[in-house]
C-alpha positions as CSV (number, residue, x, y, z in Angstrom):
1,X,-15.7,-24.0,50.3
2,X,-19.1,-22.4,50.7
3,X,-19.0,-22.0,54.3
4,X,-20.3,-18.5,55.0
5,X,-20.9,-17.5,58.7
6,X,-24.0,-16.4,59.9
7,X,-25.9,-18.3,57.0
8,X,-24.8,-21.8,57.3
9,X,-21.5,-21.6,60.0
10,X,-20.7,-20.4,63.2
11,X,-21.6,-17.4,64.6
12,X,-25.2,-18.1,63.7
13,X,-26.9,-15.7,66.0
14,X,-25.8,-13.6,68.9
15,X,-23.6,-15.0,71.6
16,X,-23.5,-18.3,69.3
17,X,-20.8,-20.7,71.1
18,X,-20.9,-22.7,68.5
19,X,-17.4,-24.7,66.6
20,X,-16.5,-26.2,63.7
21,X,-14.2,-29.3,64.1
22,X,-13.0,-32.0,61.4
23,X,-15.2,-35.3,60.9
24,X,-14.9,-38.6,58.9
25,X,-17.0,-41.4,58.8
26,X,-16.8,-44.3,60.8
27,X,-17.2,-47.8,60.0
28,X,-20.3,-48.4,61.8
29,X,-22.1,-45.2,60.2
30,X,-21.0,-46.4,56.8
31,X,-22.2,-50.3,57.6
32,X,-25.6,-48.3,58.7
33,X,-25.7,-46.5,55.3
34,X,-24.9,-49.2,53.3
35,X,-27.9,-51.4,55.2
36,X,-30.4,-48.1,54.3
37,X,-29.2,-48.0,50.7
38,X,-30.2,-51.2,50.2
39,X,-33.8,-50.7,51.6
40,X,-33.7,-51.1,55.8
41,X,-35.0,-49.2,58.0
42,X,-33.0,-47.5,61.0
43,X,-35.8,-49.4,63.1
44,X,-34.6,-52.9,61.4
45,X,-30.9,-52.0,61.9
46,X,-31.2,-51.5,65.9
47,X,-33.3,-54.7,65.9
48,X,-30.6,-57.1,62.8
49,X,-28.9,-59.9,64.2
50,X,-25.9,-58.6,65.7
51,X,-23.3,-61.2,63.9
52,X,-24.4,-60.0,60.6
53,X,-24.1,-56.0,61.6
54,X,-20.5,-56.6,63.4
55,X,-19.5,-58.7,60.0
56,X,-20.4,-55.6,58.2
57,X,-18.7,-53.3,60.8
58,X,-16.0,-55.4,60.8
59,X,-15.6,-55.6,57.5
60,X,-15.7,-51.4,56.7
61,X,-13.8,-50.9,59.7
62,X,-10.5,-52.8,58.0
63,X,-11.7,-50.6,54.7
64,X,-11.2,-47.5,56.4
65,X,-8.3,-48.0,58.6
66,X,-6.5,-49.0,55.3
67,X,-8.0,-45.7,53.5
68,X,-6.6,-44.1,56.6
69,X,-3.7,-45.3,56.9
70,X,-2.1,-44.4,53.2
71,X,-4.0,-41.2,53.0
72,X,-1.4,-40.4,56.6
73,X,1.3,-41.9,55.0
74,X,2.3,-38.8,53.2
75,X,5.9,-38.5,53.4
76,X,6.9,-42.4,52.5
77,X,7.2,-42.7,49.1
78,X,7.8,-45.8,47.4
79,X,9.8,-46.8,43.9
80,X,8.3,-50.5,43.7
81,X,5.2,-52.4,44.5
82,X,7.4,-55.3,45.6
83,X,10.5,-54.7,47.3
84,X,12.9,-54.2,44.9
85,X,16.6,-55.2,47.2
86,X,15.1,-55.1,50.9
87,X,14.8,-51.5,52.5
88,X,16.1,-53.2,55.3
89,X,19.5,-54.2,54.0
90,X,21.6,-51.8,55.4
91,X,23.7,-50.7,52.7
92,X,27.7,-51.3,52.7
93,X,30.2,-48.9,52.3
94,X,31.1,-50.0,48.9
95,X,27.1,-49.9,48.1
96,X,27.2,-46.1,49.6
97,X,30.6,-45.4,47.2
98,X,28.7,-46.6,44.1
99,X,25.6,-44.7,44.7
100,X,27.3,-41.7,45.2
101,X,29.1,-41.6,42.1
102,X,26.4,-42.1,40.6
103,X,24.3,-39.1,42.0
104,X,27.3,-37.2,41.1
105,X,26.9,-38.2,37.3
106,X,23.5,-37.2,37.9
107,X,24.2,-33.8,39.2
108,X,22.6,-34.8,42.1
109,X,24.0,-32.5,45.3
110,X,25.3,-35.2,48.0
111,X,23.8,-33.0,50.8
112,X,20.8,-34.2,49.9
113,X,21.5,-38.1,50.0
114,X,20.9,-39.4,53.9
115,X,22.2,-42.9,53.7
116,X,20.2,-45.9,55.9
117,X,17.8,-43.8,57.7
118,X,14.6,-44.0,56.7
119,X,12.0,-46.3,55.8
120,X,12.7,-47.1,52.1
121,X,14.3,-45.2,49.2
122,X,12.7,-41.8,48.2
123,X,12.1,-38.1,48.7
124,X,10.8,-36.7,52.0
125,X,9.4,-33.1,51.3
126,X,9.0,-32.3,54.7
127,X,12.5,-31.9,54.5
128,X,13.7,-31.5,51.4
129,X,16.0,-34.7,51.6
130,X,16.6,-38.2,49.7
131,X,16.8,-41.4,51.8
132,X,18.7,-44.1,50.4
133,X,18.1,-47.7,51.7
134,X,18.2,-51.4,50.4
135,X,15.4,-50.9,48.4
136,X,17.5,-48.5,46.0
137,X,19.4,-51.9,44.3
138,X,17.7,-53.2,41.6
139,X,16.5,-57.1,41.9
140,X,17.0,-58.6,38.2
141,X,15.4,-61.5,38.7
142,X,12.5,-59.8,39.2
143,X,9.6,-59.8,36.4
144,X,8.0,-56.0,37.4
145,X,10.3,-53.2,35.5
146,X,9.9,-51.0,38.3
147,X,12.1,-53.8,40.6
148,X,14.6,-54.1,37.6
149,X,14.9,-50.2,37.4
150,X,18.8,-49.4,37.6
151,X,20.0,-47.4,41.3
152,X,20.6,-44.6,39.0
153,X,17.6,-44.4,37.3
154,X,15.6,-45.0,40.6
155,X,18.0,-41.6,42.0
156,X,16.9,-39.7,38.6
157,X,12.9,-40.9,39.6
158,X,13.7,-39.0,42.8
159,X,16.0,-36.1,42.4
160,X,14.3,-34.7,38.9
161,X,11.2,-35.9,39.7
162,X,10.4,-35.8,43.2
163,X,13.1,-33.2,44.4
164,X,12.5,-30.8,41.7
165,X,9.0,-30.4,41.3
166,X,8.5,-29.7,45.1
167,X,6.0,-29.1,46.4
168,X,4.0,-31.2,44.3
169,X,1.1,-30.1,42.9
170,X,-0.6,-33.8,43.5
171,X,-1.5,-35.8,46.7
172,X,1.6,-37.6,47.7
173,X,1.7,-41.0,46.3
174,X,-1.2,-40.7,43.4
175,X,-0.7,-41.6,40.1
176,X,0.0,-38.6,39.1
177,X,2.7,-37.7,41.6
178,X,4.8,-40.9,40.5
179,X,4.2,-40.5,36.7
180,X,6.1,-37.4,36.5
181,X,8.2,-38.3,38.7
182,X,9.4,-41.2,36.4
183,X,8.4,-39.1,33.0
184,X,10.5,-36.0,34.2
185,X,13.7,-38.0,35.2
186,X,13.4,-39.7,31.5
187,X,13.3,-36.7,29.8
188,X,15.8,-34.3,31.9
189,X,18.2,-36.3,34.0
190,X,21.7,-36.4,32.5
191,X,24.1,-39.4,31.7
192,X,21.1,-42.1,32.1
193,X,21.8,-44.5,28.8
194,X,18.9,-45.0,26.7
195,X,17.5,-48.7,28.4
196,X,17.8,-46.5,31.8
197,X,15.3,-43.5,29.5
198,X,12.9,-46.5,28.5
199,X,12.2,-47.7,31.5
200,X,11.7,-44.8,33.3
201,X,9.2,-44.1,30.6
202,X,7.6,-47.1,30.4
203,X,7.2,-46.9,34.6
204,X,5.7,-43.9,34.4
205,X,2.9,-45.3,32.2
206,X,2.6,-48.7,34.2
207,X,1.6,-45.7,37.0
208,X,-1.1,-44.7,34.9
209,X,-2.4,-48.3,34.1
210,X,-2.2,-49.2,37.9
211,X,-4.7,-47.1,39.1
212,X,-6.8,-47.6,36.1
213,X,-6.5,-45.1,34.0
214,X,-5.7,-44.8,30.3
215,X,-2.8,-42.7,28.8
216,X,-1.7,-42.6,25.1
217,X,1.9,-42.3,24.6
218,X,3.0,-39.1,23.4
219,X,5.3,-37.8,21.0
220,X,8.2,-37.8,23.7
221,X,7.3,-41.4,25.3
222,X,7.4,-42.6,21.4
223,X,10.4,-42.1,20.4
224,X,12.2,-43.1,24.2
225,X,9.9,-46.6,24.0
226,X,10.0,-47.2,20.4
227,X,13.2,-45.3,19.5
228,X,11.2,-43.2,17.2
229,X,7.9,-41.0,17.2
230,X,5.8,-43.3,15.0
């Protein structure tokens, strides 16, 4: 943001060839900072015993391919931490019949609703679509909410949440992306019962407390929660 060419980017000076292209850190540039941070020497790190820098290496370089590989995995949303049914259950005709009805209730438009294809369940802004898989049955012998959240409430989580706050205004994924997801499906989806409303609710603040961070219910997630705004 304060790139300004001619002062500190390209064209610097006359017949300047030079480019700006993108850059992220490696592992072993980050194993070499962490070794300086602690007090070594670039002199030291050339000259360490090379099972203990590769064990560093090694160890960044599975840090940062995991960083990399959720901050690319933009368009796959998922509704649980655990798997809910399996995404790979292909889903029966019967299955499709019952989720369908049940988008209708919603309001949901079925022109939207691509059945099997996909990963998992959820909304892919790219194209504007739902996929539907396994993964949108609840399992209720499960103990995480999220897995016991109804098919309807998990199509509400994606069609008022997802679907209509496109594009989101959030990084794909965060926190803050699922919260109101779940938050805005509680509050404006019709024909969810009132369990369905609480645990929507109660998901979207189990977002919040899974990446660490501390939200007081409001007046709204009172009374859906509690039953009342006390």
């Amino acid at each position: 943001k304060d790139m300004m060419p001619g002062e500190n980017a390209a064209p610097i000076h006359p017949n300047c060839r030079c480019s700006v292209a993108a850059w992220e850190n490696d592992a072993e540039y980050e194993a070499w900072l962490d070794y300086l941070d602690k007090g070594g020497t670039t002199a030291e790190w050339n000259t360490t015993g090379k099972a203990e820098r590769e064990s560093k290496k090694q160890h960044l370089t599975d840090v940062y391919r995991r960083n990399k590989i959720e901050s690319q995995n933009i368009d796959n949303r998922r509704m649980a931490n655990s798997a809910r049914q399996s995404p790979l259950h292909i889903l029966t005709e019967n299955e499709i019949c019952s989720v369908k009805a049940d988008a209708e209730s919603l309001q949901i438009p079925l022109e939207i609703l691509r059945f099997n294809e996909g990963d998992n369940t959820g909304f892919i802004d790219s194209r504007k679509i739902i996929n539907i898989r396994g993964d949108v049955l609840p399992d209720p012998s499960s103990q995480q909410l999220r897995d016991r959240l109804s098919q309807k409430a998990v199509l509400a989580h994606e069609y008022y949440g997802h679907y209509k706050n496109h594009p989101s205004t959030f990084r794909i994924g965060e926190w803050r992306d699922e919260f109101r997801a779940s938050y805005c499906a509680a509050i404006n989806a019709p024909s969810l019962s009132d369990e369905e409303r609480r645990m929507l609710m109660l998901d979207a603040y189990d977002r919040a407390k899974e990446s660490g961070v501390r939200v007081s219910y409001n007046k709204k997630a009172r009374e859906l929660i509690y039953g009342n705004d006390e």
